[in-house]
C-alpha positions as CSV (number, residue, x, y, z in Angstrom):
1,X,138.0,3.9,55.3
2,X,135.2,6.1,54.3
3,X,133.4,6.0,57.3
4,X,136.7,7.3,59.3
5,X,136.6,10.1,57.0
6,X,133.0,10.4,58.2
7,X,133.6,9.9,61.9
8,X,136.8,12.6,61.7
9,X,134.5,15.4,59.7
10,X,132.0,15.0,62.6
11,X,134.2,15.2,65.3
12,X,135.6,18.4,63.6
13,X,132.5,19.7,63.0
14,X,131.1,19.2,67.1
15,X,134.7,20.9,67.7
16,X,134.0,23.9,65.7
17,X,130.7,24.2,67.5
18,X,131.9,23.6,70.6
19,X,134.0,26.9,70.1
20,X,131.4,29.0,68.3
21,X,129.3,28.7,71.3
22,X,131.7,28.7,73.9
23,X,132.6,32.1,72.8
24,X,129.2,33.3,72.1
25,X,128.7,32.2,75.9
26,X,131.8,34.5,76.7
27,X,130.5,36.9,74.4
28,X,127.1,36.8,76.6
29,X,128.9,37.3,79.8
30,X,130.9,39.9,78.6
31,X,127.9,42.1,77.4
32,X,125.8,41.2,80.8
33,X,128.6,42.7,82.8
34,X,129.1,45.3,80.8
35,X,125.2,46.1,81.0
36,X,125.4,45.4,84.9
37,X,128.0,48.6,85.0
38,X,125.9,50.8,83.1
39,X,123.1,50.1,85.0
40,X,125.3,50.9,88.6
41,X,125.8,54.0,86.6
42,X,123.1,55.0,85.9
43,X,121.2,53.8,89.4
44,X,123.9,56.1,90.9
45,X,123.3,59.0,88.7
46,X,119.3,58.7,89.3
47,X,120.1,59.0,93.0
48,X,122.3,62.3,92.4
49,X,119.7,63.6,90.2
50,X,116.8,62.8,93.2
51,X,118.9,64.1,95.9
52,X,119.8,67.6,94.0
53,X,115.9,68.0,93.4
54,X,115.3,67.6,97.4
55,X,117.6,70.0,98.0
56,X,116.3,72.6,95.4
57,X,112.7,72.0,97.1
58,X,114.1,72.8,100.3
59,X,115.3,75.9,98.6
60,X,112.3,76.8,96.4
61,X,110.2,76.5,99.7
62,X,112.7,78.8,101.6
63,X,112.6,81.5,98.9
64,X,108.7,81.5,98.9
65,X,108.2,81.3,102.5
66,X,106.3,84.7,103.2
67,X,108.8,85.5,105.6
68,X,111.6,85.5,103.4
69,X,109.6,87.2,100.2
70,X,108.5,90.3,103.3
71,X,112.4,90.2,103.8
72,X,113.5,90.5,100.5
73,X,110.8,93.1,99.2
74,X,111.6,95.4,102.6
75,X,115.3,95.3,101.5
76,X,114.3,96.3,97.8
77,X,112.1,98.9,99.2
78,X,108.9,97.7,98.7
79,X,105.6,98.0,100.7
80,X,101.9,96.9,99.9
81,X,100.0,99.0,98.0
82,X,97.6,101.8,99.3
83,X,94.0,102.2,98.1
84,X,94.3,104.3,95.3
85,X,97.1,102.2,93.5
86,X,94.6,99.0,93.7
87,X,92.7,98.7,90.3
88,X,89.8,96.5,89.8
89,X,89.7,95.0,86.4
90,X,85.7,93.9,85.3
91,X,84.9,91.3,82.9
């Protein structure tokens, strides 16, 4: 009689264990999918954030191109300096 006592406890005792890590298995899944998302997320945001910087290259280029910066300073009123407004700075 004591060693069904013995065989039932065991049994129990794989049953409980069974469980813990069937739900820590679960509990594994759960997080990897959840970390799967994030990353999707943040692959996705990465790719916004590199397509946004080509486009403000393209601009940056544009706004220095010579032709553009003779443009804008005619518009202002601007022209090259003469002679005497040139100062040479020495050393």
């Amino acid at each position: 009689m004591s060693g069904d006592g013995k065989g039932y406890l065991s049994i129990g005792a794989m049953f409980v264990a069974t469980i813990i890590l069937g739900l820590g298995l679960v509990w594994v899944n759960i997080e990897r999918v959840d970390l799967a998302y994030e990353l999707k997320t943040l692959e996705r945001e990465l790719q916004e954030k590199q397509d946004q910087n080509s486009k403000l290259q393209v601009e940056r280029h544009y706004l220095l191109a010579p032709a553009t910066l003779r443009a804008r300073a005619e518009k202002a009123g601007l022209r090259p300096p003469g002679r005497d407004q040139i100062r040479i700075l020495q050393d």
